[in-house]
N, C-alpha and C positions, 0 to 999 in steps of 0.2 A: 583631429581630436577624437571622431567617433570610432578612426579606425584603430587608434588608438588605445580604446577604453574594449573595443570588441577585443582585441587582441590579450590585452591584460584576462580580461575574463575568461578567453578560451583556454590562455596560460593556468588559470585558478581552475579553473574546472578540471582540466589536465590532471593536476598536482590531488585535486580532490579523489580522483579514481584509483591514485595508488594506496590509498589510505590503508592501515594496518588494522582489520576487523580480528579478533583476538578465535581463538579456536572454541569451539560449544564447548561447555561441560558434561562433556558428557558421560563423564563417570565411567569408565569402559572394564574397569575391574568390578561394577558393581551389580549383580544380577539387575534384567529388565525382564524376566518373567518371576516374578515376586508371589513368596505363598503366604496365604493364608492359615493354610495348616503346613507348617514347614514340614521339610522331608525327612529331620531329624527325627519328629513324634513320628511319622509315618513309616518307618523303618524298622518299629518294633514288630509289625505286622509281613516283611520281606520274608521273602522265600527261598530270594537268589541274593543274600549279602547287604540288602539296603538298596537294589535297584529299580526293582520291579514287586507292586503287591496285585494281590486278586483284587477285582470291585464287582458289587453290582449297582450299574447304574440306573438307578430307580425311576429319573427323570425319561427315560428310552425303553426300559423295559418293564414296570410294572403298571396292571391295568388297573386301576383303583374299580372303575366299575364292575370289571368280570375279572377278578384275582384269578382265577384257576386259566387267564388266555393271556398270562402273563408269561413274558420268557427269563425262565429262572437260572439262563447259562451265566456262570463266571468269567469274566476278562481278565486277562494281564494288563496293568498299565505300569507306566515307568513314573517313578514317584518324581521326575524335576517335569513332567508333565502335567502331572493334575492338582486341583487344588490350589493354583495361582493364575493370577491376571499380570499381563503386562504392567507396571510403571501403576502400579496399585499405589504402591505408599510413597510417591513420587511427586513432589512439589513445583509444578515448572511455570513456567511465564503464563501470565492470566488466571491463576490457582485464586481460588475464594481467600482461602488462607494462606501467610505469607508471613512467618515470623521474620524479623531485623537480617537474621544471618542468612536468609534464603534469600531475602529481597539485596541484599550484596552482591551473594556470590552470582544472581541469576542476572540480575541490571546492572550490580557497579561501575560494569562496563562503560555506562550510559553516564558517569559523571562529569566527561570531557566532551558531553554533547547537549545541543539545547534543543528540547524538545516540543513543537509547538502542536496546537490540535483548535482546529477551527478559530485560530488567530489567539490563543487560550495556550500560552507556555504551562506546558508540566513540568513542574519545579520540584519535585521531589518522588524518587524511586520508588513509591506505593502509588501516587498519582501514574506511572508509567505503566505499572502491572494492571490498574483498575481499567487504565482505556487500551489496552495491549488489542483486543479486539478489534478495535479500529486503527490497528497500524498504516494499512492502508493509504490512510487518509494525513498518517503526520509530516510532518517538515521537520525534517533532523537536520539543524547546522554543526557544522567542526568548530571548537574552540576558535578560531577564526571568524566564525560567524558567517560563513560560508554554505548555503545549502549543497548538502550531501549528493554524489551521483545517484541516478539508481541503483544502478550496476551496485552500491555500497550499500544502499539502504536493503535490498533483494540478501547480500552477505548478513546485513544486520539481523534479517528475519530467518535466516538461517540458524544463527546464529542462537536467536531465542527460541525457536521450536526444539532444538536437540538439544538445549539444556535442560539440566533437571538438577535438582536436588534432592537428595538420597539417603539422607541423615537416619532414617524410620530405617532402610532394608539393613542398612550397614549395624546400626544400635541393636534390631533386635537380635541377630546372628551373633554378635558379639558378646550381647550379656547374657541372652536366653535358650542360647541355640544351641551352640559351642557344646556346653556341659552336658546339656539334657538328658542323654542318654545315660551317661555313665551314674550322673546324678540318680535319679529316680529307679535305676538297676539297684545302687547300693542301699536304697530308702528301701526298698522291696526286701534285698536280704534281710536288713532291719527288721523289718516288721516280722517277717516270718521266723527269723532268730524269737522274737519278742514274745510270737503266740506259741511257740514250739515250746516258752519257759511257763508257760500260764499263767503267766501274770494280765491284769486288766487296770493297771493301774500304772499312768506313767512314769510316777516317783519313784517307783520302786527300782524300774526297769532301766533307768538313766543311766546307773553305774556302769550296766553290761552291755543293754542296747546303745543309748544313745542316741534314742531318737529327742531332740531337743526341740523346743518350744521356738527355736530357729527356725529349724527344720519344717514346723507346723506352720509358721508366718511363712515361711519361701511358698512351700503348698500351694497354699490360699492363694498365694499369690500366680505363682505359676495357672493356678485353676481358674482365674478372672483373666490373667492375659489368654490363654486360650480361648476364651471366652470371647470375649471384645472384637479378639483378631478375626473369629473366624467369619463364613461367608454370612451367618445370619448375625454375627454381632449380638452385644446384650440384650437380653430379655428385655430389663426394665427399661434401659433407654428407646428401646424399639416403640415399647406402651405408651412412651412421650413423645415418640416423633408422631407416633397414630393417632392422636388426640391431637396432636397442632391438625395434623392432615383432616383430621374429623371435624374441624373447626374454621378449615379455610381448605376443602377440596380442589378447589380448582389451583393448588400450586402444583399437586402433584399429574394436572394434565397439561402443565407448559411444559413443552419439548425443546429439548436445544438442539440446534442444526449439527447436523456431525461435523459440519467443520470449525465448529466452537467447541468442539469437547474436549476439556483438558482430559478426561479421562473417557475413552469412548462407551464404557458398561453405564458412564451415568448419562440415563437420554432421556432425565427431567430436569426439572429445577430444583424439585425435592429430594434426588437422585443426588445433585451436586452437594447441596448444601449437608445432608446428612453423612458424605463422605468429607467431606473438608472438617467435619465437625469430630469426626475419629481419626483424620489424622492431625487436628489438635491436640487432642485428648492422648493419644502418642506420642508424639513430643512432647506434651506436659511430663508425662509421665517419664519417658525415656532420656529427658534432658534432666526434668529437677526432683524426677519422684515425688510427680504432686499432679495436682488439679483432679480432676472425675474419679479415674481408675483408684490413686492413690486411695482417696474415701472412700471407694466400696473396697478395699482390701483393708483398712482399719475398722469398718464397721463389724467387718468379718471376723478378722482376728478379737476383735472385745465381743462376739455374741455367737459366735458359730463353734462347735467342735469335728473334727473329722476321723470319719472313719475310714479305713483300709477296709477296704472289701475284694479278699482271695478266692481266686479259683484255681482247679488243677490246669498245666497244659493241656492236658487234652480233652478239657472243655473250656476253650477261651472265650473273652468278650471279643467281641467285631467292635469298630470304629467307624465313622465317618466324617463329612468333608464340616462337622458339627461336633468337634470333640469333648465339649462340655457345653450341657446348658441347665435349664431347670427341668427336672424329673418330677413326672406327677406320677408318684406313688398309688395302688390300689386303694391305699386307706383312707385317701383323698389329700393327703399332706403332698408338702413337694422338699424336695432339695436338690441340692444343685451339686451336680457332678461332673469328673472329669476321667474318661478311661486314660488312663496311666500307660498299663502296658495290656497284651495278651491276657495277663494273670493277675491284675491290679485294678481295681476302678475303685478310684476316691471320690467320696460325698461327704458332704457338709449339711449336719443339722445342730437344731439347739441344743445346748450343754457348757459345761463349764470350762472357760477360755484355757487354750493351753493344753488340756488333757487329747485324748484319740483314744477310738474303739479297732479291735479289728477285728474281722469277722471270716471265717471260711462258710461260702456260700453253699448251699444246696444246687444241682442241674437246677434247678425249677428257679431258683432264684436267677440265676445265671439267664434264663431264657427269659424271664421277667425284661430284665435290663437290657438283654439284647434285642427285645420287641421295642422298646422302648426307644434307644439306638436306631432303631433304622425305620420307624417312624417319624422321627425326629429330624435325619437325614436325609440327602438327596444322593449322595455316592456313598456306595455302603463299600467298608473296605473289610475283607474276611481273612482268617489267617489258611485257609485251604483251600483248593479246587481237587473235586469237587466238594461244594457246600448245601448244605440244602437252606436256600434262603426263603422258599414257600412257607416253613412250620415258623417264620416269624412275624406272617402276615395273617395268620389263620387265629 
């Protein structure tokens, strides 16, 4: 009988090793170096067709102490290089946040298996993501109730490290990316059509411009997604993580071991949480056009008005890896802007909902905003080499 029952078992364990582990997800049509400033905004600024812009890299080559021992040379870089982190807006197993259709596609797998953790069944697919850290340590039986090989369990972890969910890179290329360019060219003709007629007043101008009060809510909106997405993220949400942070220090000096990092750029705790908390804020937005983003874009549209603000090409604004944020104006005011194109930079101040100003700038105003820019900056992107980027540190 014992030879018996060895037999039987070495049979089940057999039959267990052939098991069928399902292939990652790994999304292989979906970009894994993901931008923050996509390459479509960055394109306006190309030299060679959208491939390649100038940068000065600020972080490597300016001396804040001794400006003048600064080095003010220009680089080429290639725009699907800079300006993106790997698997940035990427969801994958052990993720803080984990809306219903991620927690599916990345675990559903795991419905036909029972999951045990210190004699403690995990009985439901967020309980599996929360202790995903200690895989380790689980006991995975097959709907037979049969514990798993390792050989099967080692594919299972496979299996969960190289998936991801992708919903964020895919959504914003699709609704925000796609058009951009052609978009915000024919808004530009617009406007310059509009000041070329002298008029200052939208009403008037609708019959023949056409710049509509659509057109003004896309804006605004476009000018907060920029915003959000990019490397330094919103102003004001930043002023509330730094007040929790000022209030409980010591979260922002736990570090999490590299081989816990869903995301390897975040290497605290305050690091993870404030990233999981924007790509919420993401998918709220990008699935129901709602939560955070949605209400600072309506708050906008009912108290902000925008202006166009032109220059000629051949004095253009520069950009960086911060293409809109808040501008603190000489006169002490601020508002919040977004360079558009070479020839374009939109700001938003108080005024009456719905209307726009536009304005052709002075050089002097132009260098105003472009000190402004690349103080604000850490990769400064210019539309020429050579550029003289010293007269806008002085």
């Amino acid at each position: 009988m014992i030879k018996q029952n060895l037999y039987v078992n070495a049979v089940r364990k057999e039959e267990n090793m052939s098991m069928v582990i399902p292939n990652p997800r790994t999304h292989s049509d979906v970009a894994v170096n993901q931008h923050l400033v996509p390459q479509c905004y960055m394109r306006e600024w190309s030299y060679n067709g959208g491939r390649s812009v100038w940068v000065f890299d600020k972080t490597q080559q300016y001396n804040e102490q001794v400006p003048e021992a600064s080095d003010w040379s220009i680089i080429s870089r290639k725009t699907d290089k800079i300006n993106a982190i790997d698997n940035f807006y990427d969801l994958k197993a052990g993720s803080l946040y984990m809306p219903e259709d991620a927690l599916e596609e990345i675990w559903g797998v795991f419905r036909e298996f029972h999951v045990y953790l210190n004699g403690e069944k995990l009985d439901s697919l967020e309980k599996m993501n929360r202790n995903y850290f200690q895989f380790s340590a689980w006991e995975i039986r097959d709907s037979n109730g049969l514990v798993i090989s390792q050989c099967d369990k080692d594919k299972i972890y496979q299996y969960l490290i190289n998936s991801r969910y992708t919903y964020i890179e895919t959504k914003w290329a699709r609704k925000y990316e796609n058009n951009w360019r052609d978009y915000i060219k024919e808004i530009e003709r617009k406007v310059r059509q509009l000041k070329a007629l002298g008029s200052k007043d939208t009403k008037e101008c609708l019959p023949t411009v056409s710049i509509t009060q659509a057109d003004i809510a896309l804006l605004m909106k476009y000018l907060l997604i920029y915003d959000w997405r990019s490397f330094e993220g919103n102003g004001y949400f930043n002023e509330i993580i730094e007040a929790i942070i000022s209030l409980i220090p010591e979260i922002n000096d736990i570090e999490i071991p590299e081989t816990e990092r869903i995301h390897q750029e975040d290497k605290t705790v305050m690091d993870e949480i404030v990233h999981n908390i924007r790509l919420k804020y993401y998918i709220d937005f990008l699935k129901n056009d709602s939560g955070v983003i949605r209400s600072y874009i309506e708050e906008y549209e009912n108290n902000l008005t925008v202006c166009f603000n032109l220059t000629d090409p051949t004095y253009p604004f520069i950009t960086s890896n911060i293409p809109a944020f808040v501008f603190n104006r000489e006169d002490g005011l601020k508002e919040h802007i977004l360079v558009a194109r070479p020839t374009m930079l939109i700001s938003l101040g108080r005024g009456e909902s719905g209307h726009f100003v536009v304005s052709n700038l002075s050089k002097e105003h132009v260098d105003t905003y472009n000190k402004g820019i690349a103080k604000h900056g850490s990769l400064i992107i210019v539309p020429t080499n050579p550029f003289d980027m010293s007269r806008l540190f002085r």
